[in-house]
MIDOSE-1310 file (N, C-alpha, C; in nm, 2 decimals, decimal comma, always signed):
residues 92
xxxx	+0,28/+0,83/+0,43/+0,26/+0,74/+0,54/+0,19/+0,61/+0,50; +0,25/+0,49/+0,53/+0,17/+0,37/+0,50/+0,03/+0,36/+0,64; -0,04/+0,32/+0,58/-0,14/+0,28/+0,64/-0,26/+0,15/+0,61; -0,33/+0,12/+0,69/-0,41/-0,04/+0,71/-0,47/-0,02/+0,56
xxxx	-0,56/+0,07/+0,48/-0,65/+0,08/+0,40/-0,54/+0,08/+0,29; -0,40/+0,16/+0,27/-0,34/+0,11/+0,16/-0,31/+0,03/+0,21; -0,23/-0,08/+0,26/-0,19/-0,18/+0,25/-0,31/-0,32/+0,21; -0,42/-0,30/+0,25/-0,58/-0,36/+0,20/-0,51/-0,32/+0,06
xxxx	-0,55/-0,22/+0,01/-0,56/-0,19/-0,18/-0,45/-0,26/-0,22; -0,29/-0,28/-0,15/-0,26/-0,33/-0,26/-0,19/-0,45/-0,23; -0,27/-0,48/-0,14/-0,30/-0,66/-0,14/-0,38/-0,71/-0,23; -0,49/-0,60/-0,25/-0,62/-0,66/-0,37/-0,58/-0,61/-0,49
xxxx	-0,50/-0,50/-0,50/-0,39/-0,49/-0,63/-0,37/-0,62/-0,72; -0,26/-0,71/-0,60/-0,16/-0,81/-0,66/-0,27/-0,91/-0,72; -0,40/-0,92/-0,71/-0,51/-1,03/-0,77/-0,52/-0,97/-0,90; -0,48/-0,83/-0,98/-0,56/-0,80/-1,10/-0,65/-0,64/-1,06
xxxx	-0,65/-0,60/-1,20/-0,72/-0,46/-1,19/-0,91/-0,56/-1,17; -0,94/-0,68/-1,16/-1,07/-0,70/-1,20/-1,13/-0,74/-1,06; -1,02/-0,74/-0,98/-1,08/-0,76/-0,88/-1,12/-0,66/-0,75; -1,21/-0,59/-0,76/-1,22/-0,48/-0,75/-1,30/-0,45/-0,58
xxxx	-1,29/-0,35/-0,53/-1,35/-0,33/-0,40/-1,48/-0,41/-0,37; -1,57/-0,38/-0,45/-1,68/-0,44/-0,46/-1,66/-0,64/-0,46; -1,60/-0,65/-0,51/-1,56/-0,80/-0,53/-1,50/-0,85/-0,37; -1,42/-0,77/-0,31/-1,38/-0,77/-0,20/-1,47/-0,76/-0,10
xxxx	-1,54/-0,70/-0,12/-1,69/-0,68/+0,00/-1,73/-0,78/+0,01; -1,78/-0,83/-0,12/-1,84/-0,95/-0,13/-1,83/-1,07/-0,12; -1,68/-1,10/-0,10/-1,59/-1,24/-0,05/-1,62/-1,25/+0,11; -1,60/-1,08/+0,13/-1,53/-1,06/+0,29/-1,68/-1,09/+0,39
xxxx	-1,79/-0,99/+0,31/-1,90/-0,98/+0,40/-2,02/-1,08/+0,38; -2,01/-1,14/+0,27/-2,11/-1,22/+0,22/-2,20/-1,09/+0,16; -2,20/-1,03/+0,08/-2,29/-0,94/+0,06/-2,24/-0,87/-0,07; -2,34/-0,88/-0,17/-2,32/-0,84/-0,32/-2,38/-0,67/-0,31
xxxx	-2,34/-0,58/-0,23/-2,41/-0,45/-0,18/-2,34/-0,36/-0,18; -2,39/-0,26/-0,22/-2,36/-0,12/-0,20/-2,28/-0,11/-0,05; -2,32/-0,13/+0,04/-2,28/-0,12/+0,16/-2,16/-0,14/+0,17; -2,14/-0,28/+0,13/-2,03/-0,35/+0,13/-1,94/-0,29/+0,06
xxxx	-1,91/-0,26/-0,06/-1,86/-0,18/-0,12/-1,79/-0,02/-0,10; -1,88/+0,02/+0,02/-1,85/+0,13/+0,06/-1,78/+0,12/+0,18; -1,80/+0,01/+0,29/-1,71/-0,02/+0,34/-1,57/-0,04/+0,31; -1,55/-0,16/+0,22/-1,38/-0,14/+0,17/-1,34/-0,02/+0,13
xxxx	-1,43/+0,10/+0,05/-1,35/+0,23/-0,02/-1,34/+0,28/+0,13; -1,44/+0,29/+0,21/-1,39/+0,41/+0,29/-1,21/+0,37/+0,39; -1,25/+0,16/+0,42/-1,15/+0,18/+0,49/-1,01/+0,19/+0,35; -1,02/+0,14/+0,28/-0,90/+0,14/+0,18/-0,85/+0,30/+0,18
xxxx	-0,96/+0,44/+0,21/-0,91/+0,53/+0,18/-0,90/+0,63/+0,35; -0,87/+0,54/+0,43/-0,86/+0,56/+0,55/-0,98/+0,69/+0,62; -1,10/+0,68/+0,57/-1,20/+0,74/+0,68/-1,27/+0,68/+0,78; -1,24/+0,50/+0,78/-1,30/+0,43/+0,84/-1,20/+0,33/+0,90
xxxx	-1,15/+0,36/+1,05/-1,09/+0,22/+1,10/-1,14/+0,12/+1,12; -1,10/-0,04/+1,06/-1,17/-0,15/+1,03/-1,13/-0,21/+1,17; -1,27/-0,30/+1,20/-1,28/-0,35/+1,33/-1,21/-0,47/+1,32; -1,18/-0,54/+1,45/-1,09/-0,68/+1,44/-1,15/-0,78/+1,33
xxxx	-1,26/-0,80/+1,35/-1,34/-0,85/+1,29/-1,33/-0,84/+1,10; -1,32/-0,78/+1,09/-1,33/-0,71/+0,98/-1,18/-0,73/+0,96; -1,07/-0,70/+0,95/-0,93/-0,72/+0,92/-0,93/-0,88/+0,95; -1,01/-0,99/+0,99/-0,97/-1,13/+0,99/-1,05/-1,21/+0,85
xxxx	-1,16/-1,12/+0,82/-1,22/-1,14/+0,71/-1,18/-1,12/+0,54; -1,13/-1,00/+0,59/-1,05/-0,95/+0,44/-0,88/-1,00/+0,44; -0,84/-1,03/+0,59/-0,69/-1,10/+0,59/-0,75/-1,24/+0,49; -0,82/-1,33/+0,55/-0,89/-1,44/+0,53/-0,91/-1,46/+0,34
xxxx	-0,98/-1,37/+0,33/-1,02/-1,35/+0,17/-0,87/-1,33/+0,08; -0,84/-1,26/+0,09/-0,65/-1,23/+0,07/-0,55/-1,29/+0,06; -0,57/-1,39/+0,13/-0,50/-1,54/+0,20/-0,37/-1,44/+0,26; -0,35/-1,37/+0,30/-0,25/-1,30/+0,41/-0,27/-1,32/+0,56
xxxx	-0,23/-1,27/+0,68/-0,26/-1,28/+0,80/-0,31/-1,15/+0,79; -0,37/-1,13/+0,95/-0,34/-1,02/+0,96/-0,24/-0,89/+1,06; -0,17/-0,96/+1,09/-0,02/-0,87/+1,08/+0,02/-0,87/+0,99; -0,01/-0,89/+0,85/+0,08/-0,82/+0,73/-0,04/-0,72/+0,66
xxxx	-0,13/-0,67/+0,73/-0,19/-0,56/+0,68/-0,16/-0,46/+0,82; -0,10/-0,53/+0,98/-0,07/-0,44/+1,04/+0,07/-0,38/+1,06; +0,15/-0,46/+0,96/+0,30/-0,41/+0,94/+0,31/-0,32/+0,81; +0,45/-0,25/+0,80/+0,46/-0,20/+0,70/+0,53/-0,26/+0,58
xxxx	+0,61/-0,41/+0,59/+0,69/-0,45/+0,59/+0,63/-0,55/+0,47; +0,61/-0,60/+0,36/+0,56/-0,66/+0,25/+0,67/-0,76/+0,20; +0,64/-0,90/+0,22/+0,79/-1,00/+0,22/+0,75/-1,00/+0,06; +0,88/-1,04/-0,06/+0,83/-1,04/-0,15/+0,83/-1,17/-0,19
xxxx	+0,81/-1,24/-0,08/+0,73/-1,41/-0,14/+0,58/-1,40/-0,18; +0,53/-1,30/-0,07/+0,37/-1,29/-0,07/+0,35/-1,25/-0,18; +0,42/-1,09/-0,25/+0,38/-1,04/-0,40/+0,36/-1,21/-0,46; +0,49/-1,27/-0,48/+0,48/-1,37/-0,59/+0,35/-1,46/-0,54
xxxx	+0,35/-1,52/-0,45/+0,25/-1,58/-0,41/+0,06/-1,58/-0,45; +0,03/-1,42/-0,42/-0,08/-1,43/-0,44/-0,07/-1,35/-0,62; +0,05/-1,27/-0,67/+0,01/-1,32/-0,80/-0,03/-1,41/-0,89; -0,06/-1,52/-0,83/-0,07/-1,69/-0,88/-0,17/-1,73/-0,82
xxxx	-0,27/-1,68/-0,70/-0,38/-1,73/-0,67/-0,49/-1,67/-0,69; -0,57/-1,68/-0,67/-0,76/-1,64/-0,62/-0,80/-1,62/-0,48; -0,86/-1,52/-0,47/-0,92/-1,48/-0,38/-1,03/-1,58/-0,33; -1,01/-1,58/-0,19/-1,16/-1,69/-0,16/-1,27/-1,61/-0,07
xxxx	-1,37/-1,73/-0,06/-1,49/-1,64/+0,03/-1,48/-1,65/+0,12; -1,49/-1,58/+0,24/-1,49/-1,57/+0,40/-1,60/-1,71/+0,43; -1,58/-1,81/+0,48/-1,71/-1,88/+0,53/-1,79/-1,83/+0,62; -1,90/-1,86/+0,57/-2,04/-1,81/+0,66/-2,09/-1,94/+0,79
């Protein structure tokens, strides 16, 4: 079954093995933390549904929308696309 937390992982997949949950926390929430970190594993491994809030932040960081973390549907311009960019920070 596809779901929101895999489709998160392998959006942050397509950046590289170095970009890692933790790195994702820290774009999404402003926060270099444990916390943060543990948020992206739980929702990436679906024990935690992520709030709207939260899916605009990590869409945001990803440069995706977020209906393409709520579809199942993965166009393959985006693969190519964000193979070629950087992740950015959520503005505070």
């Amino acid at each position: 079954m596809d779901t929101i937390g895999k489709r998160i992982r392998f959006y942050r997949s397509l950046y590289g093995k170095d970009f890692t949950g933790e790195k994702l926390g820290e774009l999404a929430f402003g926060k270099a933390d444990n916390a943060a970190q543990q948020k992206i594993s739980r929702i990436e491994t679906d024990r935690q549904s992520p709030k709207i809030d939260e899916l605009q932040r990590i869409a945001y960081v990803l440069q995706i929308r977020v209906d393409d973390l709520l579809t199942p549907y993965i166009h393959p311009e985006i693969k190519s696309r964000l193979k070629n960019s950087i992740p950015r920070k959520y503005p505070t």
